[in-house]
C-alpha positions in Angstrom: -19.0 70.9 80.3 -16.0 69.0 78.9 -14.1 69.5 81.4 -16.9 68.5 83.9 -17.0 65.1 82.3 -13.8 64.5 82.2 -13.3 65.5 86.1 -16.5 62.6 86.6 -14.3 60.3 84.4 -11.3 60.4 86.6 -13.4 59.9 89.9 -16.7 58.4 89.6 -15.4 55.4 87.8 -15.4 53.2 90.7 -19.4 54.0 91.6 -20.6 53.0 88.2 -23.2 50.6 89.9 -24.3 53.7 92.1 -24.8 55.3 88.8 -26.8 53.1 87.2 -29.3 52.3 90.3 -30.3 56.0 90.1 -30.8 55.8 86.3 -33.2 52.8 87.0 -34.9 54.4 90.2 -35.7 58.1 88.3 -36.7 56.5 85.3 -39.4 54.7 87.3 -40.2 57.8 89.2 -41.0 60.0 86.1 -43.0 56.6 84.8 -45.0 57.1 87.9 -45.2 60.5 87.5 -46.6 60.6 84.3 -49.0 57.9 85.1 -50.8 59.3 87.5 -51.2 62.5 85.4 -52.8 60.4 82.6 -55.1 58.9 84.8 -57.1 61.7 86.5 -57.8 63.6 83.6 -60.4 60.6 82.0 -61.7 59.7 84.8 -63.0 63.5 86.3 -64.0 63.9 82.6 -66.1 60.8 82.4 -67.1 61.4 86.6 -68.9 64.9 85.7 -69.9 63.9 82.5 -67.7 66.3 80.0 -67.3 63.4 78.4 -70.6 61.8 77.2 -69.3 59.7 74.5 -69.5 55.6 74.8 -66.6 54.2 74.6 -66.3 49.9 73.6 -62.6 48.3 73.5 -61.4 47.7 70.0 -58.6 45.2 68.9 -55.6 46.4 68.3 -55.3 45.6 65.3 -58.0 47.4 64.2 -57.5 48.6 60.4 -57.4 53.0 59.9 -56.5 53.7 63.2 -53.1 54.5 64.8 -51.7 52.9 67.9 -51.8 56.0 69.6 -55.7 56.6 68.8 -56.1 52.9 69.6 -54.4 53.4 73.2 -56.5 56.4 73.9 -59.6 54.9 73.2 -59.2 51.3 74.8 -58.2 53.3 78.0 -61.4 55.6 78.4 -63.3 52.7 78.0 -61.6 50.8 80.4 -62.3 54.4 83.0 -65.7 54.5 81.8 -66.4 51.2 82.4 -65.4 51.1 86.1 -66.9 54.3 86.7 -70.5 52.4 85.5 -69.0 49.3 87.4 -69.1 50.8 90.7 -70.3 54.5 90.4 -68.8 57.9 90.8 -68.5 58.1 94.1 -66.7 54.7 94.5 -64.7 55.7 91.5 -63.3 58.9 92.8 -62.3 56.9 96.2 -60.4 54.6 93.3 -58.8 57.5 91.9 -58.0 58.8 95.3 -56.2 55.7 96.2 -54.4 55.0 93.3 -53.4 58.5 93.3 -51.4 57.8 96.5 -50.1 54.5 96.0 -48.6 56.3 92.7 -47.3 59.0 94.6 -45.8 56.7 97.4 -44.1 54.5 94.4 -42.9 57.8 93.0 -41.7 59.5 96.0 -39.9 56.1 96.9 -37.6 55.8 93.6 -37.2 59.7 94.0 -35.5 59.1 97.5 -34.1 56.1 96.6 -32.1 57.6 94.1 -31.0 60.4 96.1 -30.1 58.1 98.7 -27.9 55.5 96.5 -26.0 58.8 95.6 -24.7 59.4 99.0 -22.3 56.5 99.3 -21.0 57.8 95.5 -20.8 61.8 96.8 -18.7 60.7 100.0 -16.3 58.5 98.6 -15.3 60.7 95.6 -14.8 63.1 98.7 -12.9 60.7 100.2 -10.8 59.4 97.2 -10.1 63.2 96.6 -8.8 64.0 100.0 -6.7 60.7 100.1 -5.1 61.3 96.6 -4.3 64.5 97.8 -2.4 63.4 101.0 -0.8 60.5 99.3 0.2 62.8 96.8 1.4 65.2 99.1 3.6 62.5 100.6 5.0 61.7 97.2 6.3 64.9 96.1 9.7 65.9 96.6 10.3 68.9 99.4 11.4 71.5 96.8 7.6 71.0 96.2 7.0 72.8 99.3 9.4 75.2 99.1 7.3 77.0 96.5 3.7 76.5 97.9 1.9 78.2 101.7 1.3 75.5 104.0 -1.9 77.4 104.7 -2.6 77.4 101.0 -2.3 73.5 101.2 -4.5 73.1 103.6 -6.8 75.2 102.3 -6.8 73.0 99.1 -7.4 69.8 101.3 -10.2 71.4 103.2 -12.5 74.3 101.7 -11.3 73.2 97.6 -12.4 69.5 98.5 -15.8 70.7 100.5 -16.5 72.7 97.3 -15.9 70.1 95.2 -18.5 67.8 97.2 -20.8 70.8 97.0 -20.8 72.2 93.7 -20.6 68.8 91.8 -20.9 65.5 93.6 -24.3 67.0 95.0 -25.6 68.4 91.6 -24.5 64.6 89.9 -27.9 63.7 91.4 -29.5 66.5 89.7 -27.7 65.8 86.5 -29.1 62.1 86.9 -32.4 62.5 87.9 -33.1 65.6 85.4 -32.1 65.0 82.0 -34.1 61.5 82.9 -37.8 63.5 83.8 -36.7 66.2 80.8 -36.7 63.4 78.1 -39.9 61.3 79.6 -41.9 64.3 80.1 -41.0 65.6 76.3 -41.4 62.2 74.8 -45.3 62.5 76.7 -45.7 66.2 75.1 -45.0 64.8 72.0 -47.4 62.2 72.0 -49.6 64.7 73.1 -49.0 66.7 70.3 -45.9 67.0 68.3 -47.5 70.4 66.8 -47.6 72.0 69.9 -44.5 70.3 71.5 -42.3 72.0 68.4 -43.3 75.5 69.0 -42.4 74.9 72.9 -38.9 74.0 71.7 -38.3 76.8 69.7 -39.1 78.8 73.2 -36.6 76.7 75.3 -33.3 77.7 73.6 -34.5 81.5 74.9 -35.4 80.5 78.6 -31.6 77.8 78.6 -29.5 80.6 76.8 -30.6 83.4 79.4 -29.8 81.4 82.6 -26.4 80.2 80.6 -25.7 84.0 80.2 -25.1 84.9 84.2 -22.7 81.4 85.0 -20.1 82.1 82.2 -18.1 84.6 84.9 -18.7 82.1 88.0 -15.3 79.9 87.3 -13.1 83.1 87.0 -14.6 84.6 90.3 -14.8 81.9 92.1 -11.1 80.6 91.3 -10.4 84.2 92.8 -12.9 83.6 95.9 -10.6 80.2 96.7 -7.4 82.1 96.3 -8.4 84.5 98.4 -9.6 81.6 100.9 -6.1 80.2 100.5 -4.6 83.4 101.6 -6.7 83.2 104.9 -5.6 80.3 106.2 -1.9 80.5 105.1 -2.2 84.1 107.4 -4.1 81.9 110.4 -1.2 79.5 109.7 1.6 82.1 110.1 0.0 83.4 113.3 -0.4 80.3 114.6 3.2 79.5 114.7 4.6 82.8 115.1 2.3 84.1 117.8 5.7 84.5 120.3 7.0 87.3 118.1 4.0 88.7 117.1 3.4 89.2 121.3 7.1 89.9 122.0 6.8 93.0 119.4 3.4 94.3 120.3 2.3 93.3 116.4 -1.2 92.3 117.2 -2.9 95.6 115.6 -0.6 95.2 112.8 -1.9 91.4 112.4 -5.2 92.3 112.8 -5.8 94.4 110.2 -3.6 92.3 107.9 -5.7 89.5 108.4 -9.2 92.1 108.1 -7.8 93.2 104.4 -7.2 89.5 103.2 -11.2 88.7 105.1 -12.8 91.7 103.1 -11.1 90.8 100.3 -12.4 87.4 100.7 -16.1 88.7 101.2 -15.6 90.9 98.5 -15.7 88.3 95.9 -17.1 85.5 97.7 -20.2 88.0 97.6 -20.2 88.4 93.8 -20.4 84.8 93.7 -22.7 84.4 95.8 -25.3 87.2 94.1 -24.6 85.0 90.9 -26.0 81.9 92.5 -28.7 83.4 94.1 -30.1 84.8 90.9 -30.5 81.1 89.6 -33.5 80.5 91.3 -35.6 84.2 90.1 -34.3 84.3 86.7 -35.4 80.4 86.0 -38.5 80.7 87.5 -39.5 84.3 85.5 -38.4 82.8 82.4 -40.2 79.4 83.5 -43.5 81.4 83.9 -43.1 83.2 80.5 -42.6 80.1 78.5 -45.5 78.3 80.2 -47.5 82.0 79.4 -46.5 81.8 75.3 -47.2 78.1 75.1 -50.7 78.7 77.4 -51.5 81.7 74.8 -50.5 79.8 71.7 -52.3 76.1 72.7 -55.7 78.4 74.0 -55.9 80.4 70.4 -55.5 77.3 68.1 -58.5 75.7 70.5 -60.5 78.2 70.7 -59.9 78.6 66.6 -61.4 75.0 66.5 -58.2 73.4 65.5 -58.0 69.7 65.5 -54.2 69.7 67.1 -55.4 69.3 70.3 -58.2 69.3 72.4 -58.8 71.1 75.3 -58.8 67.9 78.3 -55.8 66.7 76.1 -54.4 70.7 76.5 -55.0 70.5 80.1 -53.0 67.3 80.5 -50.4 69.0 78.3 -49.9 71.8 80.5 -49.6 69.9 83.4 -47.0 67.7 81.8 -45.1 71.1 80.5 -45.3 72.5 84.3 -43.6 70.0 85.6 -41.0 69.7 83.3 -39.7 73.4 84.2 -38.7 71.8 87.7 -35.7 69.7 86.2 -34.9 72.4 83.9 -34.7 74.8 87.2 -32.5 72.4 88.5 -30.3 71.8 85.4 -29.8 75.9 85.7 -28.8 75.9 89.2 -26.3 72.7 89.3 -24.7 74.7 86.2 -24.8 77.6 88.5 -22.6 75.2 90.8 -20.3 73.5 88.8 -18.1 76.1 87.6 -17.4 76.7 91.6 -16.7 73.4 91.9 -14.3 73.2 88.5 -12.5 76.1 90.0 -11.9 74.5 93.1 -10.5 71.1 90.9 -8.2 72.9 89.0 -6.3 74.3 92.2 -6.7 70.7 93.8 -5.2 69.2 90.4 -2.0 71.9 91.5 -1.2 69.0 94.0 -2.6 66.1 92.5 -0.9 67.2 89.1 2.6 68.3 90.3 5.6 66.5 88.5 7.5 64.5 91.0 11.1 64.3 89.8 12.4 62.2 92.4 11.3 59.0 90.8 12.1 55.3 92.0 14.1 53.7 88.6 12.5 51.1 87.0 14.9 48.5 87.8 16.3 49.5 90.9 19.4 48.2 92.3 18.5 47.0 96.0 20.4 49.6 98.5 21.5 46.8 101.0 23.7 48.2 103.5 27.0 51.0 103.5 29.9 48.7 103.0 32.8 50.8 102.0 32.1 54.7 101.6 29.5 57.6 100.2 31.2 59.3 97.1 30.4 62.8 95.9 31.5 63.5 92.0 31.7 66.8 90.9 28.8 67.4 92.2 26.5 70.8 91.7 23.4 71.9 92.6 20.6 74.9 92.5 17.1 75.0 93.4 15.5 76.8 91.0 18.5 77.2 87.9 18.9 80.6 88.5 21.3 80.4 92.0 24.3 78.0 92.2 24.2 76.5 96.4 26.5 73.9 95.6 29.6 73.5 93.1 32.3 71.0 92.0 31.6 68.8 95.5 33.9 66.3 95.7 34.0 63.9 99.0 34.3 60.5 100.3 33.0 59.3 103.4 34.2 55.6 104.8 32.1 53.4 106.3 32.0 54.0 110.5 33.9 57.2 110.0 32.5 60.7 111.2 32.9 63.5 108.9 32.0 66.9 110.4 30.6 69.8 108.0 31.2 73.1 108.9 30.5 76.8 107.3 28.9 80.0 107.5 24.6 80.0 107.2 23.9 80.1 103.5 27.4 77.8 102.5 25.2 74.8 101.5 25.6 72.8 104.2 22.3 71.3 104.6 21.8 71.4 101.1 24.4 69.0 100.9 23.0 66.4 103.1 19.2 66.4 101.8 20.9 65.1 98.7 22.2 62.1 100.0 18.5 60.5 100.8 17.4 62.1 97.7 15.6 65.1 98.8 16.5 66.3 96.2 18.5 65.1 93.0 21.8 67.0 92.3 22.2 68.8 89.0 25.9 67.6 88.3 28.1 65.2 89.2 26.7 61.9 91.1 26.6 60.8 94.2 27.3 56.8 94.8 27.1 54.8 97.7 29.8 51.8 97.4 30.0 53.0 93.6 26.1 52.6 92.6 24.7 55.9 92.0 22.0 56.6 94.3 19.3 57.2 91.5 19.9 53.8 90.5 19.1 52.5 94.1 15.2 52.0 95.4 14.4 54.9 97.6 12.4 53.7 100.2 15.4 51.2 100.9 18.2 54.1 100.3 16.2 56.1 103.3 16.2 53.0 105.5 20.2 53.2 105.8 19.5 56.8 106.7 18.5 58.2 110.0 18.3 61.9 110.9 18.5 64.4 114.2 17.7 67.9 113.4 18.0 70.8 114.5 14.4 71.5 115.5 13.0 68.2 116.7 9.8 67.2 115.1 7.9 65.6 116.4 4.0 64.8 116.3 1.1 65.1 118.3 1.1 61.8 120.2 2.6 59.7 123.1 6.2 59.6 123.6 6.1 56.0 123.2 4.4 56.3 118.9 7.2 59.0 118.3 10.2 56.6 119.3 8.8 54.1 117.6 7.9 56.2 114.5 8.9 54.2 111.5 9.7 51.1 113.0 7.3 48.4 112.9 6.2 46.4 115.8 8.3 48.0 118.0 8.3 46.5 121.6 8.2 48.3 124.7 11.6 46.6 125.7 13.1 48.3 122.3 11.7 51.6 123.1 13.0 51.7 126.9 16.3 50.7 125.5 16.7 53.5 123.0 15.5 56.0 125.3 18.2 54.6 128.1 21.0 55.3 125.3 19.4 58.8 124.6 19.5 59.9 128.0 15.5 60.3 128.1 13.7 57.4 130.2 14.5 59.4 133.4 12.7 62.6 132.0 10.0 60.2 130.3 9.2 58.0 133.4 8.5 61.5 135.9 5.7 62.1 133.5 2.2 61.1 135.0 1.4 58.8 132.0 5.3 57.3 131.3 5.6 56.5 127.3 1.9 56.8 127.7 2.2 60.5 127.9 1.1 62.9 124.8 3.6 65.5 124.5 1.2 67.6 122.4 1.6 69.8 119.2 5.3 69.7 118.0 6.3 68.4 121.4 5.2 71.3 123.1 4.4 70.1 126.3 8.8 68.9 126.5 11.4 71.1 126.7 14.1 71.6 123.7 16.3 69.3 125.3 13.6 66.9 125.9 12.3 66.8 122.7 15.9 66.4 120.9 16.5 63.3 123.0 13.5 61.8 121.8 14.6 62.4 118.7 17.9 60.8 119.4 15.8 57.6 120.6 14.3 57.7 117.5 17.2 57.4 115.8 18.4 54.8 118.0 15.6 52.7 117.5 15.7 53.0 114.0 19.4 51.7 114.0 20.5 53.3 110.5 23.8 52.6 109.2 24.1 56.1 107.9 23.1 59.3 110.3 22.9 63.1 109.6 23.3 65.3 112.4 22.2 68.5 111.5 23.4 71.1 114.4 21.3 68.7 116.7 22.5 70.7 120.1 23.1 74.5 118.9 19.9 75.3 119.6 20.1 73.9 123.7 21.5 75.5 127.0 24.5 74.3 128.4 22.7 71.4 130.6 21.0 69.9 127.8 23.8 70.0 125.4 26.0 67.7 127.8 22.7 65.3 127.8 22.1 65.3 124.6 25.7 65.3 123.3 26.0 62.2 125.6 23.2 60.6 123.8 25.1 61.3 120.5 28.0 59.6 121.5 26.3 56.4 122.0 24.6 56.6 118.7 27.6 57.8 116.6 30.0 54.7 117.9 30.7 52.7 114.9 28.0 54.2 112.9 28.9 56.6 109.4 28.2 59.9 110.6 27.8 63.4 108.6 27.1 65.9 111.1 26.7 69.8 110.4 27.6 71.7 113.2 28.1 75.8 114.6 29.6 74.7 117.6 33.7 73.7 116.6 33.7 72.4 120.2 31.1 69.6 119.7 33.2 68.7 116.6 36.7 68.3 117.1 37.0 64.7 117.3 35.7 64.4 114.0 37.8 62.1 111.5 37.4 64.6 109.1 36.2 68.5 109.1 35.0 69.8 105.9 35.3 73.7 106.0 32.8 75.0 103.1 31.8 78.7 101.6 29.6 79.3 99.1 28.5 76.2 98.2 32.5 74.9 97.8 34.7 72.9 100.0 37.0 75.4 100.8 38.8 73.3 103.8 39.4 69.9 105.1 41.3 68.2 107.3 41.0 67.1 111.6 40.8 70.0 114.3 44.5 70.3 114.1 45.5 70.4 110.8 42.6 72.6 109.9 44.2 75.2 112.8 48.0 75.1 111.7 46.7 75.9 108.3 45.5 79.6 109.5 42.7 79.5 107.1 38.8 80.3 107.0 38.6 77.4 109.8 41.0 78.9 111.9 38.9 82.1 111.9 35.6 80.6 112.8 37.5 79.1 115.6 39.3 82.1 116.9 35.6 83.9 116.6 34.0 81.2 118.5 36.4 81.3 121.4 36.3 85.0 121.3 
């Protein structure tokens, strides 16, 4: 349960006031409860005349008798006398009413409290989801090189529905129950402390063998949300590779793939499941036994003629005692739940958790602008320690010069551009921009002077207009037209039904590649970076679209810094510098033609590619 209160610590905080309504509501609903209890008894005895005795109200200070034999006394006479007031019939119609208006007042702070709790269970659900996506947004992308995407989403989705299910739901319970459990025991002990005593040696028993079956539920259902992780990360894998799958007749073969991880997933998700569905039998047997040796136990010492209790006294006892086995039910089942819910934290806290290393300093220098060059120092880098990608990297890049990157898959190209917006940090060496390291600069402002084309466009699920304008605030529709003029899209754009209006769906999916790179490019127009990456932006397009798009890239390369990674020598050889690299070292470097005269590795990927 420690770790229960500490998971409420960290998110419940901000719904104290929530907290403490439904403390004040159940306390008055158990008052109400217990009131309406003491009341009937009295009265039906005094009605049909069990009790005969006459009963006058005494002071209460009254000398030799206890406040407790004092309250009893002064309130039977207080029944009896309006029973003689107005007679039994009129009194049972009193009893009848002020049974319901007790109910009403109870039933009212018992939904009230439940309903003050709502606005607490959906905004911890809420908080959770958002810390997760913030977090998500946070962490560096060597982060996700290591986790599913499906698995992620999983987490955000069926982890955070567990989470509102197993223990923002049973916080209610947690309230409301303890709260009934100590009113109802404080009445049993004014009852009879005698009796109440030997009922809580029985307790222990009944709370020790519904403990027994939820000690396994956190280990099985940590495996049930694993496996539930395992799912979606398959769904997510079909989803996006559904071409191939069809292209090589793999559906059978994905099909039963995605049966095994299912049965797996029912599998345990069913041993769960019996667990929680014995919560309700086993509490309720053991319930009935405990209310059967304190029935047997209470009867005996009456019928021995004991003075511990008498029998209207027993009768209101064992209506008090039944009632408290409800909240003790409930206290079983929400400790049934929890551990689910606890499970389902600790993979959430994976995310929320995760050590971001890419950290802004705390006195950042401000990154205002390229105005001489981008330095690499001995620089050298590896993803997870084990495999060198990049070693002794040593390059300078002038301000409004293009410097072209070229290499085999696998030489570290790439590599070597996510470090200059701080993808990632490098292990070696520095890299400085006008000789200020970049971990000294601030990095939302180091990105700014950044723009990037990829390779694979992405783009997002919206009009064309939101994803040229992505980033840029307040973007006009004059600014947007613009860009896309320079990027050789606003003819494509404006033969669309709905113009920059137009959604071009998951990815882009409704443009073609070319299409969906110039919108790209327009992005990186509008965003007017001073420093752009060009990561093989046209290798991917037919002949066509290349000439568009390497048009577009003209425009936006003139006077601007440019790195660009390229596969195609062609689309490169006005470059001011090449860099030739192989495994993970700049091998090479030098323009088109001194690169060719020197009959070296650049030489051969030229002779290959014209070949």
């Amino acid at each position: 349960m420690k770790e229960f209160w500490r998971v409420l610590k960290r998110f419940v905080k901000p719904y104290g006031g929530y907290l403490y309504g439904s403390v004040f509501l159940n306390m008055f609903s158990a008052v109400f409860n217990i009131f309406s209890f003491s009341l009937i008894i009295p009265v039906l005895q005094i009605i049909f005349k069990m009790d005969t005795a006459d009963y006058v109200m005494m002071a209460w200070d009254t000398e030799g008798m206890s406040f407790k034999a004092l309250a009893i006394n002064n309130f039977y006479a207080v029944c009896q006398h309006i029973v003689t007031s107005i007679g039994p019939s009129s009194a049972l119609l009193v009893i009848g009413c002020f049974m319901v208006i007790m109910t009403a007042l109870k039933c009212s702070c018992y939904f009230g409290s439940s309903a003050i709790m709502i606005p607490l269970r959906t905004g911890i659900v809420r908080d959770i989801r958002t810390q997760v996506y913030n977090k998500l947004m946070s962490l560096p992308l060597g982060f996700f090189s290591d986790e599913r995407k499906g698995d992620i989403v999983a987490r955000m989705s069926g982890d955070v529905n567990e989470v509102e299910y197993s223990i923002t739901s049973t916080l209610d319970m947690l309230i409301k129950n303890p709260i009934l459990i100590i009113f109802y025991f404080v009445t049993l002990i004014v009852l009879s402390w005698k009796l109440t005593l030997f009922t809580v040696l029985v307790v222990p028993v009944m709370a020790w063998g519904m403990g027994a079956l939820g000690r396994t539920l956190k280990k099985n259902s940590l495996k049930a949300q694993n496996r539930w992780s395992d799912t979606m990360s398959q769904l997510d894998e079909t989803l996006g590779g559904l071409r191939i799958i069809k292209a090589f007749n793999a559906e059978e073969k994905m099909e039963d793939r995605f049966r095994d991880t299912c049965d797996d997933f029912r599998n345990i998700s069913g041993k769960v499941a019996t667990r929680q569905a014995s919560a309700h039998p086993v509490s309720e047997f053991l319930g009935t036994a405990m209310i059967m040796v304190v029935l047997w136990f209470g009867g005996t010492l009456i019928l021995g003629g004991t003075d511990i209790i008498d029998a209207p006294g027993f009768i209101f006892y064992m209506l008090i005692l039944y009632s408290v086995l409800q909240p003790i039910k409930d206290l079983a089942k929400a400790s049934y739940s929890i551990p689910k819910g606890l499970a389902s934290i600790e993979r959430i806290d994976k995310i929320l958790l995760a050590e971001n290393n890419i950290r802004n300093p705390e006195n950042p220098v401000a990154a205002d602008g390229l105005h001489d060059c981008i330095e690499f120092k001995g620089v050298g880098f590896s993803y997870n320690k084990e495999r060198t990608i990049l070693k002794d990297i040593d390059l300078k890049i002038k301000k409004g010069t293009t410097v072209a990157i070229v290499g085999q898959s696998g030489s570290g190209k790439s590599t070597l551009v996510d470090l200059i917006p701080r993808y990632y940090d490098v292990d070696e060496g520095s890299i400085t921009i006008d000789g200020t390291d970049i971990r000294r600069m601030d990095i939302k402002q180091l990105r700014n002077l950044i723009g990037n084309v990829n390779q694979e466009a992405i783009l997002f699920n919206d009009s064309i207009f939101n994803n040229i304008a992505f980033g840029v605030e307040n973007a006009t529709m004059e600014q947007v037209v613009a860009a896309a003029k320079i990027a050789n899209a606003h003819d494509f754009i404006m033969e669309k039904e709905g113009g920059y209006d137009s959604n071009i769906g998951d990815r882009g999916g409704k443009l073609s590649g070319g299409q969906r790179q110039r919108i790209s490019i327009a992005r990186a127009i509008l965003a007017n970076p001073e420093i752009l990456i060009l990561d093989e932006a046209t290798s991917a397009l037919d002949t066509e679209s290349e000439r568009l798009v390497q048009e577009a890239l003209d425009r936006l390369t003139t006077n601007r810094t440019t790195i660009a990674i390229a596969h195609r020598l062609s689309t490169i050889r006005n470059a001011d510098e090449i860099i030739v690299m192989n495994e993970g070292r700049i091998v090479e470097r030098g323009k088109h033609e001194e690169l060719i005269a020197l009959n070296g590795y650049y030489k051969k990927l030229n002779d290959m590619q014209a070949l």
